[in-house]
C-alpha positions, 0 to 999 in steps of 0.5 A: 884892659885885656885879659889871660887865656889859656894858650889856645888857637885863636886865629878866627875866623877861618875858612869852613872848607868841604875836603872831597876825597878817594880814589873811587866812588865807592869809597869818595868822602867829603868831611868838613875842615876849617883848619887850613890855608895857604903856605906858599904861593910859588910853589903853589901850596896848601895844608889841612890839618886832620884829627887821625880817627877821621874816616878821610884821614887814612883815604887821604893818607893812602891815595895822597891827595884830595880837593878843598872845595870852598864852601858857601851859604847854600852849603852851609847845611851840608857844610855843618852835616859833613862835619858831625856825620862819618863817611864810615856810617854816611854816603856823604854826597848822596845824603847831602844831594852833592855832586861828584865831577872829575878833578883834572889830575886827581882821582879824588872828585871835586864837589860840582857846587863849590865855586872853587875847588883845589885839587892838591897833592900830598907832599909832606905829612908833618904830625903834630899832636891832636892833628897832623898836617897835610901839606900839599901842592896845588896841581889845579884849580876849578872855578865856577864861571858863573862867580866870574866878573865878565868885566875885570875876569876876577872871581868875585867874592861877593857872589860866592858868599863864602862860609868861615868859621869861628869858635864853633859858628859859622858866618859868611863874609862881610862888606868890602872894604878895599883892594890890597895897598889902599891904604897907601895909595895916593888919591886923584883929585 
């Protein structure tokens, strides 16, 4: 039997994301975000959703762009303390011993340990209620090399230990299970 629950967000697990942003560094944050994802492939596109008192809110508004770093287990720490800690009161990348490297089109910095960072650019912001949506075009990628499967050329997803989120903890992802179409492909014998 399934019970009633208040209308909520109950989409879990989602991706705990460290977004870097500013133009300078002297100004560059980085704060924890989970309420993102893809929304569109072509073009390419993304979004975060952020809370307006935020101290990366108005850099991000200002500047129009930033960088969702993927996070891992090793920075699962770092993940959770950006989350709970202001860059008004914190240098986040120094607190955190993160390192900030060039984004190819942005000003914004990506965070040198994640193995993927998406550089986006603001296209639209859409308010919302408690959060208002960036969304944004991809205008490049970073990849880590070393999370690259020298045989297919893939980024391989078992090496990265990507971090999600759910409902306030935070887990790494599981076993793999299949590729896309499994499901329905026809067995060799």
């Amino acid at each position: 039997m399934k019970e009633n629950w208040k209308p909520g967000t109950m989409i879990y697990p989602l991706p705990a994301v460290l977004v870097s942003c500013g133009e300078t560094p002297e100004e560059y944050n980085i704060m924890t975000a989970s309420w993102t994802g893809t929304i569109c492939s072509d073009p390419p596109m993304c979004y975060i959703s952020l809370r307006k008192e935020r101290h990366s809110y108005e850099i991000i508004k200002r500047t129009g762009e930033f960088v969702i770093n993927i996070t891992t287990e090793e920075l699962a720490r770092a993940t959770d303390w950006c989350g709970v800690r202001s860059g008004r009161e914190y240098n986040k990348f120094e607190e955190m011993k993160l390192t900030p490297a060039p984004s190819l089109h942005l000003k914004a910095p990506i965070i040198e340990q994640s193995p993927i960072s998406i550089e986006c650019k603001v296209k639209n912001i859409i308010e919302l209620g408690s959060h208002d949506m960036f969304m944004a075009d991809v205008v490049n990628v970073q990849i880590d090399s070393k999370y690259i499967d020298k045989s297919t050329g893939k980024f391989d997803l078992s090496k990265a230990a990507p971090l999600a989120y759910s409902h306030g903890e935070y887990f790494t992802l599981g076993q793999y299970i299949g590729n896309f179409g499994w499901s329905v492909k026809s067995r060799k014998k």
